[in-house]
VOPAGU-2260 file (C-alpha; in pm, 1 decimal, decimal comma):
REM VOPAGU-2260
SITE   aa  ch    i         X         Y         Z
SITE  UNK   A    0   -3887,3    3105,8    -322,7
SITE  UNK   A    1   -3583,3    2828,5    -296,0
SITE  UNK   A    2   -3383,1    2780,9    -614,0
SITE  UNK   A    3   -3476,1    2427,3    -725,9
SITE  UNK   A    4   -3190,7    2195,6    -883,6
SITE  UNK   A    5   -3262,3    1907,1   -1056,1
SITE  UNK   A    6   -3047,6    1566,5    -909,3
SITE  UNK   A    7   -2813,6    1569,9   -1243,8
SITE  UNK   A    8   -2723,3    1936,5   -1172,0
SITE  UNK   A    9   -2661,5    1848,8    -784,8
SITE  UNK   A   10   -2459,7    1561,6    -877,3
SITE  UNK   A   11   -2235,5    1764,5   -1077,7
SITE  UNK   A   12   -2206,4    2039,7    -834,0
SITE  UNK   A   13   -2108,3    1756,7    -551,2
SITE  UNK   A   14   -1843,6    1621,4    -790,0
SITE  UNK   A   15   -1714,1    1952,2    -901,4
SITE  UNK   A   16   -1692,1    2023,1    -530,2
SITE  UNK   A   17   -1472,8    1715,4    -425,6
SITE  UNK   A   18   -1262,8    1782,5    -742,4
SITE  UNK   A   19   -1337,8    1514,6    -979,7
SITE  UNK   A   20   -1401,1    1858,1   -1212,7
SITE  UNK   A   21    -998,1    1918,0   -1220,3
SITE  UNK   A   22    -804,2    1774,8   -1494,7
SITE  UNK   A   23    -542,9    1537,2   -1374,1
SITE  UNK   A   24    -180,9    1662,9   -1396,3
SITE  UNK   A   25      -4,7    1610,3   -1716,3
SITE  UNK   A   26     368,4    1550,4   -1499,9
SITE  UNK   A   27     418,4    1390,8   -1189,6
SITE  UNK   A   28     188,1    1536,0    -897,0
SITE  UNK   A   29     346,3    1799,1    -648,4
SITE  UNK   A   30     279,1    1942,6    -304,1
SITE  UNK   A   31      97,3    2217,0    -474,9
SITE  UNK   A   32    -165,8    1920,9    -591,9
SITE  UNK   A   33    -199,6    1797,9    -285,9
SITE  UNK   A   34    -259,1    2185,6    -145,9
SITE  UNK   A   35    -575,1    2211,5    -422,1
SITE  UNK   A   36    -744,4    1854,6    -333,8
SITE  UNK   A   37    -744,3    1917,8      63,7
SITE  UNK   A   38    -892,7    2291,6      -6,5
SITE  UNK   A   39   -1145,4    2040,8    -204,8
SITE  UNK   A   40   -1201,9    1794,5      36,8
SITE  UNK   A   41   -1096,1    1982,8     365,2
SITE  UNK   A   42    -952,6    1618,9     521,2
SITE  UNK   A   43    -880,7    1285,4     428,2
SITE  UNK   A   44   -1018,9     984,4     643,5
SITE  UNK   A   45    -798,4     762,3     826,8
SITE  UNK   A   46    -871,4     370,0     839,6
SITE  UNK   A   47    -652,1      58,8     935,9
SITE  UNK   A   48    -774,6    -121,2     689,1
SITE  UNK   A   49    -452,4    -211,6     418,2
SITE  UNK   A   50    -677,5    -493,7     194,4
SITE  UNK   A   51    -610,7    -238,6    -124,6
SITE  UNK   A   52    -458,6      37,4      15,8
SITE  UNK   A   53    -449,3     268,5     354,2
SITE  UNK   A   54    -755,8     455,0     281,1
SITE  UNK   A   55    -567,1     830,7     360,0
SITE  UNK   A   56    -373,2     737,8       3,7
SITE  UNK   A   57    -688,9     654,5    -171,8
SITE  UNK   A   58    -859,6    1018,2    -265,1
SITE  UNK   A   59    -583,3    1161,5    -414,3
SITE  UNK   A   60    -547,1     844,9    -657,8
SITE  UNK   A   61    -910,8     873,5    -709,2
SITE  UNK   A   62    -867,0    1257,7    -816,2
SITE  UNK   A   63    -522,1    1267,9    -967,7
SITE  UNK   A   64    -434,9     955,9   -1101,6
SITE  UNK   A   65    -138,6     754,1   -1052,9
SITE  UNK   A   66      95,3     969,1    -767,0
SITE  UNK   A   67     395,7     869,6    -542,7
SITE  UNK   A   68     253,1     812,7    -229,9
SITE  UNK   A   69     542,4     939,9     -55,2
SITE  UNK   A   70     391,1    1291,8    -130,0
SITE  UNK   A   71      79,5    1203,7     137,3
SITE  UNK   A   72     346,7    1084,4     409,1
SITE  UNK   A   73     598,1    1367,6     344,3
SITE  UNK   A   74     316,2    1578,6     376,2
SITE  UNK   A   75     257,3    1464,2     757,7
SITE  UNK   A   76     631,6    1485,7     897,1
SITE  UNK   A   77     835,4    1720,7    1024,4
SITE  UNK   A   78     793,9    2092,1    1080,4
SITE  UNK   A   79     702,8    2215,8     742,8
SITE  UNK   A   80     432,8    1985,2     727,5
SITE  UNK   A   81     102,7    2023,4     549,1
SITE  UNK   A   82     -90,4    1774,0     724,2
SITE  UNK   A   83    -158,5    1699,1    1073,1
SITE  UNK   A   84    -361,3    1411,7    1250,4
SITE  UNK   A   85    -695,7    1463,3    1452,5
SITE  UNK   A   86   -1017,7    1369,2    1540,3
SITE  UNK   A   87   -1289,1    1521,7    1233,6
SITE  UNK   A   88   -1512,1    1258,2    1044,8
SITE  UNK   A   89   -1329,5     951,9    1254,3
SITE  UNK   A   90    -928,2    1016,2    1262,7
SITE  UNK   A   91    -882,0    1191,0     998,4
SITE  UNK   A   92    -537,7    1382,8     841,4
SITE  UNK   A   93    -599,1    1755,5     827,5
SITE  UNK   A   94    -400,4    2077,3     637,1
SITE  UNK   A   95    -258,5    2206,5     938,6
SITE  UNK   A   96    -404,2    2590,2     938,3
SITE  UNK   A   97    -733,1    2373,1    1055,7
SITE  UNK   A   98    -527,0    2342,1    1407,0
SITE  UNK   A   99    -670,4    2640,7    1564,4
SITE  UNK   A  100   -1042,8    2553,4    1434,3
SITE  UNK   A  101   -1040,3    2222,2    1661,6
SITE  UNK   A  102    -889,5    2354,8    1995,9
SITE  UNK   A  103   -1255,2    2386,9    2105,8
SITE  UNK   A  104   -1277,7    2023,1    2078,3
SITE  UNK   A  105    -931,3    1964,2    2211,5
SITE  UNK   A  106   -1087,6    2166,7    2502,6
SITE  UNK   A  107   -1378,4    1987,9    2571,3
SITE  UNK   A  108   -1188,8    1677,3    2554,6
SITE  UNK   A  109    -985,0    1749,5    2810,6
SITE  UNK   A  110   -1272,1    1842,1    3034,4
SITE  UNK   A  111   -1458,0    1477,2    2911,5
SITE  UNK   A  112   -1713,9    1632,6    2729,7
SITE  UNK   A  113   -1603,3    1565,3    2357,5
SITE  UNK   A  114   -1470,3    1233,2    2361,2
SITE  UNK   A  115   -1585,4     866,5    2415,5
SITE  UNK   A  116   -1785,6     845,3    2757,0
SITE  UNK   A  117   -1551,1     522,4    2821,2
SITE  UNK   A  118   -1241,0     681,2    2781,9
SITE  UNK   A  119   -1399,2    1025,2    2932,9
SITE  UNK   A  120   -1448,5     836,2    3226,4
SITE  UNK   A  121   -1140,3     668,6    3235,1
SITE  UNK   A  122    -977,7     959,7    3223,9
SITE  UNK   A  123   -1134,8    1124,6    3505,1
SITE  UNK   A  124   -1028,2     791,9    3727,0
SITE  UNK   A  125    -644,5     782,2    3576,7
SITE  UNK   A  126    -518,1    1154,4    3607,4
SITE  UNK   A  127    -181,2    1015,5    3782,9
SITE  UNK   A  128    -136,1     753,9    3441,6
SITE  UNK   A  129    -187,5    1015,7    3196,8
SITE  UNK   A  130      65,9    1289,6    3361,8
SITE  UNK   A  131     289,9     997,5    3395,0
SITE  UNK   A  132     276,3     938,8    2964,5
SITE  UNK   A  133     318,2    1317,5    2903,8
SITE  UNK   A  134     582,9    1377,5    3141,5
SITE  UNK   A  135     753,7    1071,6    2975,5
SITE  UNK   A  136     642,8    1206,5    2578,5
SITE  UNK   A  137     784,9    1539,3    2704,3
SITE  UNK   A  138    1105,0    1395,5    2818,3
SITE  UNK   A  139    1213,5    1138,0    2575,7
SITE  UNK   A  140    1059,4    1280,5    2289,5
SITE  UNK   A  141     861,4    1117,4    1995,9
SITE  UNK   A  142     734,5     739,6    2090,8
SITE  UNK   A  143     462,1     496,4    2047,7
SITE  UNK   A  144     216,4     325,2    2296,4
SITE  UNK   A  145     384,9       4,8    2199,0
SITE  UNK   A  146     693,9     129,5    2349,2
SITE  UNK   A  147     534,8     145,6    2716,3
SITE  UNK   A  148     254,7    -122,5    2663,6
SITE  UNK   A  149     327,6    -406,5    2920,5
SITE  UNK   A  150     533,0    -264,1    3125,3
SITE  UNK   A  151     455,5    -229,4    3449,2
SITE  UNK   A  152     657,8      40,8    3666,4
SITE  UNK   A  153     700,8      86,2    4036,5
SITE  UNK   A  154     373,3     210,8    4058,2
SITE  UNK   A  155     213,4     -72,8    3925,2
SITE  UNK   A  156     -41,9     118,1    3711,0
SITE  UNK   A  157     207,8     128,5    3373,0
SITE  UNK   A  158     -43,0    -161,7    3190,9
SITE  UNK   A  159     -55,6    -187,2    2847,0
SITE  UNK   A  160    -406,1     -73,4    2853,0
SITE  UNK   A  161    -383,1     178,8    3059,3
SITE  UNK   A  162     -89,8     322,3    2873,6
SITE  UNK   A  163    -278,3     298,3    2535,1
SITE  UNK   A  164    -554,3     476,0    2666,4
SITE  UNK   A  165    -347,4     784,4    2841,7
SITE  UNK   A  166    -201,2     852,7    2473,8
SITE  UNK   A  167    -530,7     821,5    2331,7
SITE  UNK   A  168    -682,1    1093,5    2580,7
SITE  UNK   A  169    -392,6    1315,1    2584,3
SITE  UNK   A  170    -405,8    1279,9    2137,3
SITE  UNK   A  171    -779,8    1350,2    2213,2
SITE  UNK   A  172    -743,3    1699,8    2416,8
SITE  UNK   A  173    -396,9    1835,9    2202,2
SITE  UNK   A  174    -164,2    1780,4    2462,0
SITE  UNK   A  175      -1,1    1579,3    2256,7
SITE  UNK   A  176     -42,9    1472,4    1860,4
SITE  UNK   A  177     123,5    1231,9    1596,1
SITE  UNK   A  178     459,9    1316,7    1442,1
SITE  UNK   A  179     461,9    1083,4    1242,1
SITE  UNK   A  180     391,0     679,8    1160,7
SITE  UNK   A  181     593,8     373,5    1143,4
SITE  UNK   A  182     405,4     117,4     936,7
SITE  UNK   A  183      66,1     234,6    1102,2
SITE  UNK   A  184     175,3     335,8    1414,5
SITE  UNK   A  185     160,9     658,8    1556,5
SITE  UNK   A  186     436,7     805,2    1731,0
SITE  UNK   A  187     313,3    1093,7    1980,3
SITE  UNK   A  188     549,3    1392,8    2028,9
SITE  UNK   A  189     407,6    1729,6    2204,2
SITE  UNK   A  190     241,4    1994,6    1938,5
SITE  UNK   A  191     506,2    2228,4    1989,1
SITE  UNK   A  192     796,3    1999,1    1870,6
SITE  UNK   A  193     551,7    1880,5    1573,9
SITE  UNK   A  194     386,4    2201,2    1448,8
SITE  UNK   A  195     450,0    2486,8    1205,8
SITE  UNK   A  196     536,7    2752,5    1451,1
SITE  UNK   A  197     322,8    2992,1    1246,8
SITE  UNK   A  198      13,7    2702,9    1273,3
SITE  UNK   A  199     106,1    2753,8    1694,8
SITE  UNK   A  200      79,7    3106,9    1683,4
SITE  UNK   A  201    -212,3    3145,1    1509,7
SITE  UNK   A  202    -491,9    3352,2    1712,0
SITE  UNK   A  203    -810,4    3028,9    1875,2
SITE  UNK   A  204   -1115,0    3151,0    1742,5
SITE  UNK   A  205   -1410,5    3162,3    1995,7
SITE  UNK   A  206   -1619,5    2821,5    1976,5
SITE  UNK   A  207   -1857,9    3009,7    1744,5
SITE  UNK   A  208   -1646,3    3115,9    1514,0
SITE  UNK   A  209   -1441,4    2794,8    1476,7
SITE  UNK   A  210   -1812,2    2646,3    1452,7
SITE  UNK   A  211   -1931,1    2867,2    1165,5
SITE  UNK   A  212   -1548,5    2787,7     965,2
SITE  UNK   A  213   -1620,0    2420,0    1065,4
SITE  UNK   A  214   -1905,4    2429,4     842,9
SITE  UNK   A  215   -1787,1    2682,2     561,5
SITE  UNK   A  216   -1530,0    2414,1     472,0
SITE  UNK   A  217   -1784,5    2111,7     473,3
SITE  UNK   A  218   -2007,3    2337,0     266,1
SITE  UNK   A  219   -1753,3    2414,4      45,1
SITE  UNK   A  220   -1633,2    1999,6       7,5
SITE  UNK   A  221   -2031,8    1927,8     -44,2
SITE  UNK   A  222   -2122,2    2209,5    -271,0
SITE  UNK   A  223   -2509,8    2120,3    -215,0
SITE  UNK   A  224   -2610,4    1915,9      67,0
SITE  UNK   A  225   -2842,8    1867,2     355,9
SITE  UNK   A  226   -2817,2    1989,5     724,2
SITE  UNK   A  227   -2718,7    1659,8     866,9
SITE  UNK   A  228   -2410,7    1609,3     621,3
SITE  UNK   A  229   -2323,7    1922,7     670,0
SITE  UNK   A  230   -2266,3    1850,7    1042,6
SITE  UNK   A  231   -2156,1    1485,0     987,2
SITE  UNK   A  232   -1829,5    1579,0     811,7
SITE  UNK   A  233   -1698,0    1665,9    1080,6
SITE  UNK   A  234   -1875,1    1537,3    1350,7
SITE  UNK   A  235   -2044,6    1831,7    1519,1
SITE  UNK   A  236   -2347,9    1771,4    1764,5
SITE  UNK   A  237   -2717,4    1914,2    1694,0
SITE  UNK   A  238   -2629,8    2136,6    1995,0
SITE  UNK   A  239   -2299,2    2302,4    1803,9
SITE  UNK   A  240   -2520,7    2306,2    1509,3
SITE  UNK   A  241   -2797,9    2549,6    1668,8
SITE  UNK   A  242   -2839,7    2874,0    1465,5
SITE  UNK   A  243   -2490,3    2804,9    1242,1
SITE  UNK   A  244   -2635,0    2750,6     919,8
SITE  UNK   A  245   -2890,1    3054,0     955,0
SITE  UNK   A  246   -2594,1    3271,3    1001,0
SITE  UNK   A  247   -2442,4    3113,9     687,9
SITE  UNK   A  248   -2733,5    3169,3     522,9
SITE  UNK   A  249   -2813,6    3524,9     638,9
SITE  UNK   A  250   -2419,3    3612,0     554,5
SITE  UNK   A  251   -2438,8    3512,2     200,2
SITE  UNK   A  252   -2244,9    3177,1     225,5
SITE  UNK   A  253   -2510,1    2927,1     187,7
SITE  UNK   A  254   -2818,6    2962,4     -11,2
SITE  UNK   A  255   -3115,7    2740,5      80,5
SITE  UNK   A  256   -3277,5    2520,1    -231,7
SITE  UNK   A  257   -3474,7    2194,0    -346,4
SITE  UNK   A  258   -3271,4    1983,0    -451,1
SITE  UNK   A  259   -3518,0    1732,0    -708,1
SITE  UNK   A  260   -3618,3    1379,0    -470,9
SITE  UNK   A  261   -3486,2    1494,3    -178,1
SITE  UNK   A  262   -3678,5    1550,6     148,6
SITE  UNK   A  263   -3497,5    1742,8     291,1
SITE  UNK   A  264   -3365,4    2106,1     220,1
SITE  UNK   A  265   -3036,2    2130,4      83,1
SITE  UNK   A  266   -2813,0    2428,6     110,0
SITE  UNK   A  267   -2583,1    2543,1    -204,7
SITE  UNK   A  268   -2223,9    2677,3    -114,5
SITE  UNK   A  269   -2249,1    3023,6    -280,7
SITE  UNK   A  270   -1918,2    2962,0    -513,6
SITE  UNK   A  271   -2023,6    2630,0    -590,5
SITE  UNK   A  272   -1947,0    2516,3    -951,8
SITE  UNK   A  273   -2183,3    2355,9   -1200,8
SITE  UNK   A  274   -2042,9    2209,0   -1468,0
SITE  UNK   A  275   -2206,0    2106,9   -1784,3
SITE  UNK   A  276   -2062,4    1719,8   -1759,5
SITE  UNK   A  277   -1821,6    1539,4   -1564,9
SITE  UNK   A  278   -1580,5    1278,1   -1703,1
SITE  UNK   A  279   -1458,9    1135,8   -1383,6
SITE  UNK   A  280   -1300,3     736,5   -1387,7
SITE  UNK   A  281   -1252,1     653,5   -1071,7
SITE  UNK   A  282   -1243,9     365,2    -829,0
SITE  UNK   A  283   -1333,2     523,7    -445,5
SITE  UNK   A  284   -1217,5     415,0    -139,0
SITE  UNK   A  285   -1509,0     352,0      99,1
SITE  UNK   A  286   -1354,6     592,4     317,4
SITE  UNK   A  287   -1369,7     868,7      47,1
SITE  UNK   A  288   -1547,4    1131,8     113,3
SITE  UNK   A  289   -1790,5    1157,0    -183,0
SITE  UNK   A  290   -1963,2     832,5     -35,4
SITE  UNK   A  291   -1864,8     800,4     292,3
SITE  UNK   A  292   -2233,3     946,4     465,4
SITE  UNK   A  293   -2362,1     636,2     285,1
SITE  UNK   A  294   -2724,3     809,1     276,4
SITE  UNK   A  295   -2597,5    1089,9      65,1
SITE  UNK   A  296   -2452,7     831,7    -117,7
SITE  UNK   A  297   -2801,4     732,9    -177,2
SITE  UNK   A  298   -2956,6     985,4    -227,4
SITE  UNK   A  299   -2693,1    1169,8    -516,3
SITE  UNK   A  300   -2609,4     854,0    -697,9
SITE  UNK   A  301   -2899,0     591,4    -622,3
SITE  UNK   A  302   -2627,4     408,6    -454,2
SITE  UNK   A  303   -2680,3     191,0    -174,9
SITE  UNK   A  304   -2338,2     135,3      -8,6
SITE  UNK   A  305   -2244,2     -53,8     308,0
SITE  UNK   A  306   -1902,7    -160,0     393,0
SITE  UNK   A  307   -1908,8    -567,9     511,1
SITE  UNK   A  308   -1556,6    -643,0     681,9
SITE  UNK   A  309   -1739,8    -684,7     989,0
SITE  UNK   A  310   -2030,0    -909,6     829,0
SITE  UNK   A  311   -1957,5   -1306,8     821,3
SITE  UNK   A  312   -1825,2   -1378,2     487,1
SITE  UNK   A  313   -2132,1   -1609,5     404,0
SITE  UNK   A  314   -2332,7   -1304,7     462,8
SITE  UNK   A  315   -2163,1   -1049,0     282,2
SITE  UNK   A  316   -2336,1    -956,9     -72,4
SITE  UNK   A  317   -2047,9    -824,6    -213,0
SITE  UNK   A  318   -1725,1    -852,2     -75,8
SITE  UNK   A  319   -1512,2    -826,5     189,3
SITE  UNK   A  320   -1325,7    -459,2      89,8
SITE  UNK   A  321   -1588,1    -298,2    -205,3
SITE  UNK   A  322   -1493,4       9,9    -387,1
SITE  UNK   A  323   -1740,6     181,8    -585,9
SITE  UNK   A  324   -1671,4     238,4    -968,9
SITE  UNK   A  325   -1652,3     621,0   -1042,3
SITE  UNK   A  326   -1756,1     692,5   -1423,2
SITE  UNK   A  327   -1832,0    1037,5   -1567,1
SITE  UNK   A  328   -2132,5    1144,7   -1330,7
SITE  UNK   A  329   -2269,3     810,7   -1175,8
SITE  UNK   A  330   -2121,8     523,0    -958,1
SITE  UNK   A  331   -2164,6     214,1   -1246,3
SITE  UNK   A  332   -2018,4     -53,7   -1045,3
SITE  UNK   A  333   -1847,3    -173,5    -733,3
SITE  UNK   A  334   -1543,5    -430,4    -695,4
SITE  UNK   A  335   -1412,4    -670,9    -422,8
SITE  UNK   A  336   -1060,3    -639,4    -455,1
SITE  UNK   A  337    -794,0    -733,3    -276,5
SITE  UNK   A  338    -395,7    -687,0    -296,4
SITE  UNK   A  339    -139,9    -933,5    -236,4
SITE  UNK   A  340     141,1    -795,0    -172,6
SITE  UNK   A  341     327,8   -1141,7    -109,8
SITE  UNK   A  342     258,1   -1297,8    -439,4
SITE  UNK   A  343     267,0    -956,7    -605,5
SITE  UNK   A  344    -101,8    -960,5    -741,4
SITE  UNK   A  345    -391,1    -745,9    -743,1
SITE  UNK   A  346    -668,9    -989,8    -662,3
SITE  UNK   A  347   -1037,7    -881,5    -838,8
SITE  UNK   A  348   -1252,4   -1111,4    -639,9
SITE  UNK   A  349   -1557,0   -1015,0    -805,4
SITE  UNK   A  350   -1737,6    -714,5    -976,2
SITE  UNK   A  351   -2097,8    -587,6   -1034,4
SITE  UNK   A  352   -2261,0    -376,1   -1242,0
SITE  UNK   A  353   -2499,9     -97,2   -1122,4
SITE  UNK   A  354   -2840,5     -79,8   -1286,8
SITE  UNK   A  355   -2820,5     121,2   -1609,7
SITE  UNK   A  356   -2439,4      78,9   -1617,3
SITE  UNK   A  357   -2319,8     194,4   -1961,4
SITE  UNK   A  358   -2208,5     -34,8   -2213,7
SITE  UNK   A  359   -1869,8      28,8   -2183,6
SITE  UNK   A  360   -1840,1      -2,9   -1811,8
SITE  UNK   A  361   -1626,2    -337,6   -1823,9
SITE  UNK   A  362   -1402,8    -194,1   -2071,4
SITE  UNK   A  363   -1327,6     111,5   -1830,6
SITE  UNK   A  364   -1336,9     -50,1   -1516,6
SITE  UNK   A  365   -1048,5    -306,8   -1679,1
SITE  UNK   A  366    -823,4      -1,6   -1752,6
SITE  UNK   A  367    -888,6     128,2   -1408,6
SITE  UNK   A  368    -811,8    -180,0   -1266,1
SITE  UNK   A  369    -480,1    -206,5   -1461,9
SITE  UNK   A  370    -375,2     154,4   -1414,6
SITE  UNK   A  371    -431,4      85,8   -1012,8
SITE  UNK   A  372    -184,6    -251,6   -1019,1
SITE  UNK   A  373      71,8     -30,6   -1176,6
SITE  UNK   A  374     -17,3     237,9    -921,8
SITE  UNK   A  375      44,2     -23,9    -612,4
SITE  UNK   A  376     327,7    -120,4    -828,6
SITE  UNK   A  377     199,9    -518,1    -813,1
SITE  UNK   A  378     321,4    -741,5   -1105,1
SITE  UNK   A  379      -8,4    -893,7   -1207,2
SITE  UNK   A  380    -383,1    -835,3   -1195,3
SITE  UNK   A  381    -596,0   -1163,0   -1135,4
SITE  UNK   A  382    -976,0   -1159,9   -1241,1
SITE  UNK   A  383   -1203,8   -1394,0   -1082,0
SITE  UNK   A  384   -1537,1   -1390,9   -1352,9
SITE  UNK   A  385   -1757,4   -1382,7   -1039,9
SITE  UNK   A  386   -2035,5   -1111,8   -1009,1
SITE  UNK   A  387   -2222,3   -1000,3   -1269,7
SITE  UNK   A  388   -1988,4    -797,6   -1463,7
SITE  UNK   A  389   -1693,6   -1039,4   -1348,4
SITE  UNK   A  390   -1732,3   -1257,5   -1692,3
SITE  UNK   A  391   -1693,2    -965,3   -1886,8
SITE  UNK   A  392   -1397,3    -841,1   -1732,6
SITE  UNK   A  393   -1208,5   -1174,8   -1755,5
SITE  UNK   A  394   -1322,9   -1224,0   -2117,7
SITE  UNK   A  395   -1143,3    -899,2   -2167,0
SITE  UNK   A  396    -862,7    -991,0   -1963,8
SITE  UNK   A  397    -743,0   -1267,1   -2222,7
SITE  UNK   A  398    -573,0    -978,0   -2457,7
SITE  UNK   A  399    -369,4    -835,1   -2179,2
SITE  UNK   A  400     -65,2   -1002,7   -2127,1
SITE  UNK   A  401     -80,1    -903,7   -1755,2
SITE  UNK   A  402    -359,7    -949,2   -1686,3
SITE  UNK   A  403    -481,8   -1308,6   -1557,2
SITE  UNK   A  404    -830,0   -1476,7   -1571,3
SITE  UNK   A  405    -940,5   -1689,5   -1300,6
SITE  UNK   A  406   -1178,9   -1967,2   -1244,5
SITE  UNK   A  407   -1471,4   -1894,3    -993,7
């Protein structure tokens, strides 16, 4: 008989398991913080979206608190790095011992099986352009694709597109990877100028193996979850998925349940943790990884979650750039927020309440809000009462001397 768990208990044991569980450090947060969250999380999504704040920064805020963000970028340069760039759930940054565990992929990429079919096939037409890019990467060392873009060579085949897209299938198979970023370019340098030499010398596991780990870590980041978002964190095909979680399950790692209003089985990480409550406060990038499967989102929280920068603004129910409103075990509320950095402001376009917020929700969500603007060390915060629980906020907003209200 499957263990049943009720969708409070799961909740807890997929919050626990993303580390909103952890109590925030008392001092100012170290390398060895950053070390617990990623064995947490296991990556941290990469988006080019700056409306708040690069979304890569965003998880540790949500799980620490306040933290220089110089600790995230230190963490992805030079040779004693922590963190390396890759291709997981989207581009994500990865601890660096998870090298080995994607050469499979790096593999498979160079053979155009694991990558876009576009640029697959564009690689298969271009072998002469992308030689041309690593010979050059090899040569001169760490550079970007702006830094060949538009020009031309003797051979006529040095476009800006084509360029673009040899670094991008060359990052794709290993051959190359990012050493580090300027603003939020990369610059590509070869892996063995950019890696730990330990992380180099590591033993490849066989496809299998690296499969099976793959999973263990996404099991571990979930603590309960279906098949599919099992797979989906980091992107594996139903093919790589055939027979992996029965040998999880069969060597102890994952134990099948019910998980209460779900249709689907779940599967419980065997050192998952269940805590009797949660007192999380947190506002969540929608890159983070506790939402970013929006159906699991769903499904946990009763949250239905859909980014809009790509919906016309008079379409958009919410917001350009939403973050959902983390407090103690549910998502209350969700913000459009934006910062400008010219006029030193963080702009709170609008806010709205979840069904069955708490009472309080306003009052937290304020101090959030407040404690982020000090964060992205902005001067102001500006409160436009739109939204349901916008008039509340900007009522509130009158006793903070920093704190502005805005008309609709």
């Amino acid at each position: 008989m499957k263990q049943k768990i009720s969708l409070g208990v799961a909740r807890r044991i997929a919050l626990a398991a993303q580390g909103f569980a952890d109590p925030r450090p008392s001092g100012v947060a170290d390398r060895r913080h950053l070390s617990r969250m990623l064995s947490r999380t296991g990556l941290f999504q990469i988006d080019s979206v700056s409306a708040v704040v690069r979304a890569h920064y965003m998880p540790l805020y949500s799980r620490l608190g306040p933290y220089p963000r110089a600790l995230v970028d230190n963490a992805a340069v030079s040779r004693n790095r922590a963190l390396f760039e890759y291709w997981a759930h989207e581009a994500s940054y990865l601890p660096v011992e998870t090298w080995p565990l994607l050469r499979w992929r790096m593999e498979r990429a160079e053979r155009g099986e694991e990558m876009y079919s576009g640029l697959a096939a564009w690689g298969r037409a271009h072998p002469r352009t992308i030689e041309g890019i690593y010979k050059r990467v090899a040569e001169e060392g760490p550079m970007a694709a702006s830094s060949i873009e538009g020009h031309k060579g003797t051979g006529g085949w040095w476009g800006w597109s084509e360029a673009k897209n040899a670094f991008e299938w060359l990052f794709w198979a290993g051959r190359i990877t990012a050493a580090y970023r300027k603003g939020f370019e990369r610059f590509y340098d070869l892996p063995e100028r950019v890696l730990p030499p330990a992380v180099l010398a590591l033993p490849t596991p066989s496809v299998e193996d690296a499969q099976r780990e793959l999973l263990r870590i996404s099991a571990r980041a979930h603590g309960v979850a279906s098949a599919n978002c099992l797979r989906d964190y980091f992107r594996l095909s139903p093919a790589d998925m055939k027979g992996r979680l029965e040998e999880l399950v069969e060597e102890g790692t994952l134990l099948p349940v019910q998980v209460e209003g779900w249709s689907k089985p779940a599967y419980l990480h065997k050192d998952a943790k269940t805590p009797r409550r949660i007192a999380a406060r947190a506002l969540l990038a929608p890159f983070d990884p506790l939402v970013f499967e929006r159906k699991r989102a769903e499904s946990l929280f009763d949250f239905h979650y859909r980014i809009e920068i790509y919906t016309p603004a008079h379409k958009r129910q919410y917001g350009y750039y939403v973050l959902p409103f983390l407090l103690g075990e549910r998502i209350v509320a969700r913000v459009d927020l934006r910062a400008d950095r010219p006029a030193g402001v963080l702009r709170l376009h609008a806010a709205y309440a979840e069904p069955d917020a708490p009472a309080d929700t306003a009052a937290h969500l304020l101090d959030e809000l407040i404690q982020m603007q000090h964060w992205l060390e902005l001067e102001r915060l500006a409160i436009t009462p739109a939204g349901d629980l916008g008039p509340a906020l900007a009522d509130m907003a009158l006793s903070h001397p920093r704190v502005d209200s805005l008309d609709a």
